[in-house]
VEXNU-388762 format. One record per atom (N, C-alpha, C): residue in three letters; z negated, x, y negated. Coordinates in pm, whole numbers, plus 32768, in hexadecimal, padded with zeros to 4 digits. Each point is the difference from the previous one (the first is absolute). Layout:
N
ALAZXY/...
END
This chain:
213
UNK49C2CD56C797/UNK807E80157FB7/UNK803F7F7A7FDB/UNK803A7FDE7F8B/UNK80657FA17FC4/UNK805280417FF7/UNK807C7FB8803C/UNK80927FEE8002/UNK80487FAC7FBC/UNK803E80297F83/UNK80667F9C7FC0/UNK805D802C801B/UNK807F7F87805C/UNK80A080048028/UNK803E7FB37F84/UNK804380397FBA/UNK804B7FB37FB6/UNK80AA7FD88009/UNK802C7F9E7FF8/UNK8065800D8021/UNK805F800D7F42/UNK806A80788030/UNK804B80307FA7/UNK800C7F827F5E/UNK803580427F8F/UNK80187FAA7F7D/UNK80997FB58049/UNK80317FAE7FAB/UNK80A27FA0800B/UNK8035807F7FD6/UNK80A77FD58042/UNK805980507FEA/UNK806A7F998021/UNK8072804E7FD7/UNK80827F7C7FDF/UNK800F7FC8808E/UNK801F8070805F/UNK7FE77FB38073/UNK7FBE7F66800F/UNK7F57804F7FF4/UNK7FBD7F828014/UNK80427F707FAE/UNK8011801B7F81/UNK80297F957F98/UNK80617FB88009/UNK807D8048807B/UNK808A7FA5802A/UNK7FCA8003808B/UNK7FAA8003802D/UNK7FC17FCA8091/UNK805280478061/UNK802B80877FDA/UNK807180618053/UNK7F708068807B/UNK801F800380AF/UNK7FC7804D8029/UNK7FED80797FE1/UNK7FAC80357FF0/UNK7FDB80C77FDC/UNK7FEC803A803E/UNK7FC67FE28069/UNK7FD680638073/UNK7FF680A57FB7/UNK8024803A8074/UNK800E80967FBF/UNK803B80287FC4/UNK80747F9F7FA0/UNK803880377F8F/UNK7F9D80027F7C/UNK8044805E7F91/UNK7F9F805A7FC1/UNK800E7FD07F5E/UNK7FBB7F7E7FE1/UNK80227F9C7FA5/UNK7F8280177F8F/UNK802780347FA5/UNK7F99802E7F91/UNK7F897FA37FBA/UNK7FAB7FCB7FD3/UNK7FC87F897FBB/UNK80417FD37F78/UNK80477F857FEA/UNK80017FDF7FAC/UNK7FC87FF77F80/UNK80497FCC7F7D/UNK7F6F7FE47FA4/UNK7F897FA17FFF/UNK80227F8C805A/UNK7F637FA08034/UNK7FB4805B806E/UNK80408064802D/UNK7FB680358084/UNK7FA680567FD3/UNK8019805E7FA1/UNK7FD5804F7F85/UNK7F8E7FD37FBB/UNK80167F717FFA/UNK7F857FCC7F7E/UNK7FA07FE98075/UNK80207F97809B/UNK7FC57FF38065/UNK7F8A80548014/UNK805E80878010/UNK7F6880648023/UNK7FC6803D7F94/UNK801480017F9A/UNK7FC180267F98/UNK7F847FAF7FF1/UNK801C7F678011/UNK7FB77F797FF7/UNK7F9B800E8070/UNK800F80368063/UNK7F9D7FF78072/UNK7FCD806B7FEF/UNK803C808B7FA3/UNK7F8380857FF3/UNK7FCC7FDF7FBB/UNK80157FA67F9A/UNK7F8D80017F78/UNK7F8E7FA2805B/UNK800D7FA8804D/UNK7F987FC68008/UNK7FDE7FFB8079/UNK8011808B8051/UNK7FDF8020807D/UNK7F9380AC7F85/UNK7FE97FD27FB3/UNK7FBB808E7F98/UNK7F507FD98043/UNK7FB7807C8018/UNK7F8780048037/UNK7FD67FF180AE/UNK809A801E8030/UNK80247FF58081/UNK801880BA803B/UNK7FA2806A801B/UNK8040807F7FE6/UNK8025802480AF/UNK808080277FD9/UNK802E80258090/UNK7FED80807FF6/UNK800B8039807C/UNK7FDF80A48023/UNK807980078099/UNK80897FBC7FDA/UNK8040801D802C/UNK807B7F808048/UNK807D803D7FD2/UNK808B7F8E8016/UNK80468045803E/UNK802B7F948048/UNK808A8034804E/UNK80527F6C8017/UNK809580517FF0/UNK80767F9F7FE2/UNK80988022806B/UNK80117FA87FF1/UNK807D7FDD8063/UNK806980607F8E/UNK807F80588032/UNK802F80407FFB/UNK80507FDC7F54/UNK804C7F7F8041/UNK80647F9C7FB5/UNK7FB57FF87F5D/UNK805D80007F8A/UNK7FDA7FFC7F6A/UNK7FA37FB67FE5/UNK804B7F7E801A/UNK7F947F947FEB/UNK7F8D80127FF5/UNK7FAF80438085/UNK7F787FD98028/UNK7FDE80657FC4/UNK805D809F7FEB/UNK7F78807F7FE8/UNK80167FC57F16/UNK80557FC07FD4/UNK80077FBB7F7E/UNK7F767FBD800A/UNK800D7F8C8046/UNK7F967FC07FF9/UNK7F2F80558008/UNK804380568078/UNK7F5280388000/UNK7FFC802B7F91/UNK806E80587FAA/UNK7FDD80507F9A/UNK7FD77FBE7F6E/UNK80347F91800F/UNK7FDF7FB07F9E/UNK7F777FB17FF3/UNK7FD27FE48080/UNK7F8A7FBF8021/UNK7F8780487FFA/UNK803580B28031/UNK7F6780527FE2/UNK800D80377F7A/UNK807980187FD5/UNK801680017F2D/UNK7FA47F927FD7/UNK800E7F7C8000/UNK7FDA7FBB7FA0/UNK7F5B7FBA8034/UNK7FD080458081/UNK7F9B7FE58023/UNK7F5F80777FEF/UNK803F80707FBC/UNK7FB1804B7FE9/UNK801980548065/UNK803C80158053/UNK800A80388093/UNK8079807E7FF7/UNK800F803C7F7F/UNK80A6803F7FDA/UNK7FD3808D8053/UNK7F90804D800E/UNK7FCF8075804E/UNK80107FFD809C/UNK80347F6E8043/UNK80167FD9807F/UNK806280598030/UNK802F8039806C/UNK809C80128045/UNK800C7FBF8038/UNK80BB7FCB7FF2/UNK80357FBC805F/UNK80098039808B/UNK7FE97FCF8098/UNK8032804A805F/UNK804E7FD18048/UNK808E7FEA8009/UNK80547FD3805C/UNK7FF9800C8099/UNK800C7F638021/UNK7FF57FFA80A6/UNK80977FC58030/UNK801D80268041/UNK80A57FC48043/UNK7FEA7F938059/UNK7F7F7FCF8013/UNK7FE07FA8802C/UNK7FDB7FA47FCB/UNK7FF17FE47F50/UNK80057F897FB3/UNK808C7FDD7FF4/UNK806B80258017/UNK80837FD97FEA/UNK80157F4E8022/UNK80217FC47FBE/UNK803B7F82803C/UNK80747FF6806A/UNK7FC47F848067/UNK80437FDF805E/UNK80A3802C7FF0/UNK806A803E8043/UNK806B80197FBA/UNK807F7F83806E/UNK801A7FEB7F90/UNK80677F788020/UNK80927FF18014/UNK7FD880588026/UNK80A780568046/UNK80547FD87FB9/UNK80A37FA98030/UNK804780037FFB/UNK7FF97F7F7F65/UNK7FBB7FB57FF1/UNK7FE37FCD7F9A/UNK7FBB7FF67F88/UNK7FD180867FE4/UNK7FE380467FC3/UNK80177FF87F3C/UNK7FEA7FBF7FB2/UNK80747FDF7FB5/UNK802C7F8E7FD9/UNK7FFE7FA18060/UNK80347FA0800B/UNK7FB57F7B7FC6/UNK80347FB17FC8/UNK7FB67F687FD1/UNK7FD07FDB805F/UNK7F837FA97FDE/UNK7FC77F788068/UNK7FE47F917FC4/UNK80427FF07F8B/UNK7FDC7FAA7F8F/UNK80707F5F802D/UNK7FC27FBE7FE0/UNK803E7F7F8067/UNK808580037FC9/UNK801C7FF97F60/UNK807E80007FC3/UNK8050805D8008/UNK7FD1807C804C/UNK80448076800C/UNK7FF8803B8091/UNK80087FCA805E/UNK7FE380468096/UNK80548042801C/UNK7FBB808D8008/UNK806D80628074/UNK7FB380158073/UNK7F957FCA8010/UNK7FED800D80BE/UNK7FE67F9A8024/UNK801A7FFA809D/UNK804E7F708056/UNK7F997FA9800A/UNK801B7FA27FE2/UNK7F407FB87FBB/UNK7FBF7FC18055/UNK802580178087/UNK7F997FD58080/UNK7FB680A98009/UNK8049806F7FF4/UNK7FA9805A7FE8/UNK7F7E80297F97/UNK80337FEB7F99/UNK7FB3801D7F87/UNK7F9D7F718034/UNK80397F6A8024/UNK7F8F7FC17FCF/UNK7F6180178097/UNK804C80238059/UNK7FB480768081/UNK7F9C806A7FDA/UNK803B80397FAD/UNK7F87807B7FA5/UNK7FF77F9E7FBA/UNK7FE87FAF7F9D/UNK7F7A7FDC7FCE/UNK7FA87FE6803F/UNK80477F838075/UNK7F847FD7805E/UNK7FB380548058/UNK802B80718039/UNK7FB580768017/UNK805A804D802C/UNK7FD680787FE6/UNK804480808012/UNK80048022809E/UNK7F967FF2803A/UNK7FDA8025809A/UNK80737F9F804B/UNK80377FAE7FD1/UNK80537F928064/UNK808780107FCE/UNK8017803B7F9D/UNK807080187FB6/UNK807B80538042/UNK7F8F809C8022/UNK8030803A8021/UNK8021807F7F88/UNK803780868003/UNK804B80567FB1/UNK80857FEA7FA6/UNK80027FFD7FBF/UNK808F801F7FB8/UNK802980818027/UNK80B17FC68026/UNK803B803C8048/UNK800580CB7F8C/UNK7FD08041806F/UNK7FEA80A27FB2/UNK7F6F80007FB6/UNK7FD57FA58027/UNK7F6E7FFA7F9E/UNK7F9D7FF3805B/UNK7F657FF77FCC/UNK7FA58008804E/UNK7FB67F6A8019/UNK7FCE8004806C/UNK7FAC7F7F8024/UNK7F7B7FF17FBA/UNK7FDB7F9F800C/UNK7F5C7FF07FF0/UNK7FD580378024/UNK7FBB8015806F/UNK7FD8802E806F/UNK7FF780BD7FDD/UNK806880147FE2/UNK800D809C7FE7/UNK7FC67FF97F7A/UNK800B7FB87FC4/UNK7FAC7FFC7F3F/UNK7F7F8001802D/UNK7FCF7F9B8051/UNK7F6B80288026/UNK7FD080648027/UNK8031802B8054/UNK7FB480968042/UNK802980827F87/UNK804D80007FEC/UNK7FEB80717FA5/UNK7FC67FEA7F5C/UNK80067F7D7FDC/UNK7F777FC97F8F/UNK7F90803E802F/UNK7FDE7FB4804D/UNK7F647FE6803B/UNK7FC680AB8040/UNK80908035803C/UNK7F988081800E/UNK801B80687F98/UNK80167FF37F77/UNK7FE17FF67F75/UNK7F4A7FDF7FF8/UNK80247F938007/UNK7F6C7FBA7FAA/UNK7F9E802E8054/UNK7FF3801A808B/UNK7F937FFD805E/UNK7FE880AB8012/UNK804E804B7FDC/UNK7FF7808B7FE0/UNK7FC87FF17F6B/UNK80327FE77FAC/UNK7F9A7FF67F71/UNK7F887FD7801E/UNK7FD57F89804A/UNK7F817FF08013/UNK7F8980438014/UNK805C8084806C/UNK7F89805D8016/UNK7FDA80737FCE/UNK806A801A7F6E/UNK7FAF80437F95/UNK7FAD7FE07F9A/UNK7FBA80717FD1/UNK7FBD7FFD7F96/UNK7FE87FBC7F93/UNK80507FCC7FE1/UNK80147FA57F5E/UNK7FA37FA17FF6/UNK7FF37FD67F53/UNK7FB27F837FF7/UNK80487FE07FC5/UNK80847FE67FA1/UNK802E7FB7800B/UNK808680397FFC/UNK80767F798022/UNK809E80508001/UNK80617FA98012/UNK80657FEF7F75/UNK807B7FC97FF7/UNK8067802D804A/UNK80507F7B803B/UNK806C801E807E/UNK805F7FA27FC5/UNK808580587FA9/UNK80577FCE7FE0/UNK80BB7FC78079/UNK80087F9F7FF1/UNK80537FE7808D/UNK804E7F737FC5/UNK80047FAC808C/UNK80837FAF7FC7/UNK7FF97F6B806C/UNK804D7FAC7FB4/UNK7FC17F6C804C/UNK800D8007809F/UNK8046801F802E/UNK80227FDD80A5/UNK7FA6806A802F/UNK7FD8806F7FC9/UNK7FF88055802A/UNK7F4A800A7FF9/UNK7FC57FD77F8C/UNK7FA27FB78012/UNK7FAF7FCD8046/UNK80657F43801E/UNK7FCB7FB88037/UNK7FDA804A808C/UNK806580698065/UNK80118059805F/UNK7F7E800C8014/UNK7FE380717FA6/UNK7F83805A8016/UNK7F817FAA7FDC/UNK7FC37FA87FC6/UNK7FB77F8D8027/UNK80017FAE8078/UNK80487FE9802E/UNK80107FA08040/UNK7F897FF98077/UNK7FA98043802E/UNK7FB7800E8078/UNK7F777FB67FAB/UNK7FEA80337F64/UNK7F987FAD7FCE/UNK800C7F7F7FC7/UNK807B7FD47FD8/UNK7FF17F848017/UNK7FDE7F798056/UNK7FEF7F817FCE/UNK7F9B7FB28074/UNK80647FD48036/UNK807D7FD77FC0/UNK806D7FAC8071/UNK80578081800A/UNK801680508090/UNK805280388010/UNK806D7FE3804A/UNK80197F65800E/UNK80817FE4802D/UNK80757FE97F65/UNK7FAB80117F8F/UNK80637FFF7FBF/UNK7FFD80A37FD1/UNK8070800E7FC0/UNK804E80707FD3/UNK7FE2803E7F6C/UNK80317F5A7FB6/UNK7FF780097F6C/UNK7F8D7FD87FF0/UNK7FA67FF7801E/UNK7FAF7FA77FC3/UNK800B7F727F83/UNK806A7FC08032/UNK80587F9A7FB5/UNK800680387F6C/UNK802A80697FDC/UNK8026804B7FA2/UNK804380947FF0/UNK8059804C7FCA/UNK7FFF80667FE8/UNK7FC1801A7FA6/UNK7FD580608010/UNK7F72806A7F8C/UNK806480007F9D/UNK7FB37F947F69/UNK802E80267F80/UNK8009808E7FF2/UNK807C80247F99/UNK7FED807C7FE6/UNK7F7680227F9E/UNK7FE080858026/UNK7F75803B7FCC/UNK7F8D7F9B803A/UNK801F7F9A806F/UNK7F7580078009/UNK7FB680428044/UNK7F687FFC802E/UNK7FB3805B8043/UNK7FB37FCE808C/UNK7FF0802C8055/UNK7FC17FD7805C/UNK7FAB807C8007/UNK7F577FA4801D/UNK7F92808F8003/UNK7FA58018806C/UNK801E803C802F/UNK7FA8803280B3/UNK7F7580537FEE/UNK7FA07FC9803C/UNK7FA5803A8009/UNK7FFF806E8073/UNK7FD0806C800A/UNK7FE080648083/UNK7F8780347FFC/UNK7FBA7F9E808A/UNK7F6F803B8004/UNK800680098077/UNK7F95806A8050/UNK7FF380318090/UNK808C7FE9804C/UNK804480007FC0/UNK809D8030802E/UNK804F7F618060/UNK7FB07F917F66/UNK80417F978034/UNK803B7FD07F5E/UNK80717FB38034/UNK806D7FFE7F8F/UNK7FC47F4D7FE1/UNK7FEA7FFA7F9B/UNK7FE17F467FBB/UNK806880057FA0/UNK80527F827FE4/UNK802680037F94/UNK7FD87F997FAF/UNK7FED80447F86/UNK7F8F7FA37FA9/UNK80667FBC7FA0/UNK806780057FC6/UNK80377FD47FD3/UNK80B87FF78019/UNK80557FB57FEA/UNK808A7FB28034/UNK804F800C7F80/UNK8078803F7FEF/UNK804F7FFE7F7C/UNK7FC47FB47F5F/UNK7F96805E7FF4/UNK7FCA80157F8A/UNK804E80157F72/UNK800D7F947FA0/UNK8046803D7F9F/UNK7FAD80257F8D/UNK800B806F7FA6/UNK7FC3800C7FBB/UNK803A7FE77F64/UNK806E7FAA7FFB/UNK80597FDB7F83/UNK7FF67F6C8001/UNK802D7FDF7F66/UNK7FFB7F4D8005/UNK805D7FB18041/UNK7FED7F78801C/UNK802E7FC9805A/UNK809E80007FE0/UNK80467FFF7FA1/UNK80597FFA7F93/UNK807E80508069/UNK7FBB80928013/UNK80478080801F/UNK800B7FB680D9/UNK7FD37FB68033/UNK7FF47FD28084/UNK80987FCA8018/UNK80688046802C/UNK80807FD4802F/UNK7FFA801C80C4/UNK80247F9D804A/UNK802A80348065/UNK809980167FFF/UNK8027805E8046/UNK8091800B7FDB/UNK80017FF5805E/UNK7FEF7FFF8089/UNK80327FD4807B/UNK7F8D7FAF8060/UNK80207F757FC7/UNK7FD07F9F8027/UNK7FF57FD980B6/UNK7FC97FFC8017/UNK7FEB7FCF80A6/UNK80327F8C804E/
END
């Protein structure tokens, strides 16, 4: 089985560097062209099955990605377990240097890792993003499929990877997952490889980090 995780198109959020967590923030018009840009040339890729995190964004994005990839006969299947990390009480809020609304020994704490950070206050930890990612992905593993798009979201992501990556003392992997990119897992004899690391499939042009590390 191949696994493509993609992480969601931009949305204004992303674009004023405002947290999203589990608020319910639609794709913009770059987020729009984003996944359109990664279905056209994710074309000759046939999935036989997606599933997406609850939130607009991501089930926008799958729908756009198996539309313009030949893949429009796909169903979406919602998991409550792709949801992004939810960021409680800051939720909303800027992290943009010229604009800070959270206390910036915190915010600059989650960049450097989430596991040492700690929760936002009403929100969830790392730690809790992992286990319910991962037993996501490790339950998909042991079905049927050959191949299958997993629409989701940066923190939430990096989460449910995190056991196959090679440095797992870091978090981010000194990046948040561009939006729409892809990370692609192999599953054979019921061991997880990952063959590829935030894959973009658009020109370099469209490559913004909006929340820099």
């Amino acid at each position: 089985m191949k696994i493509y995780v993609i992480r969601h198109g931009e949305t204004n959020a992303n674009k004023n560097g405002v947290l999203q967590g589990i608020s319910d923030w639609p794709l913009n018009e770059d987020g729009i062209k984003l996944a359109e840009i990664t279905g056209e040339n994710m074309k000759g890729i046939k999935f036989d099955a997606c599933f997406s995190s609850p939130l607009d964004r991501a089930k926008q994005t799958a729908k756009l990605v198996l539309d313009n990839s030949g893949n429009k006969n796909v169903d979406i299947q919602i998991d409550d377990r792709l949801i992004e990390m939810d960021m409680g009480i800051y939720e909303g809020k800027s992290i943009k240097p010229d604009n800070l609304e959270v206390p910036v020994a915190k915010i600059l704490l989650y960049k450097l890792n989430p596991f040492i950070s700690g929760r936002f206050k009403n929100g969830e930890s790392a730690s809790e993003c992992c286990k319910r990612t991962q037993s996501f992905l490790y339950e998909l593993a042991k079905k049927d499929y050959e191949c299958v798009l997993v629409s989701t979201h940066g923190a939430a992501l990096r989460a449910m990877l995190h056991k196959l990556y090679k440095n797992r003392l870091s978090y981010w992997q000194g990046i948040v997952p561009l939006n729409c990119s892809v990370s692609i897992i192999d599953v054979k004899d019921n061991k997880l490889t990952l063959l590829e690391m935030d894959k973009t499939y658009y020109p370099d042009e469209y490559k913004i980090d909006r929340y820099k590390l």
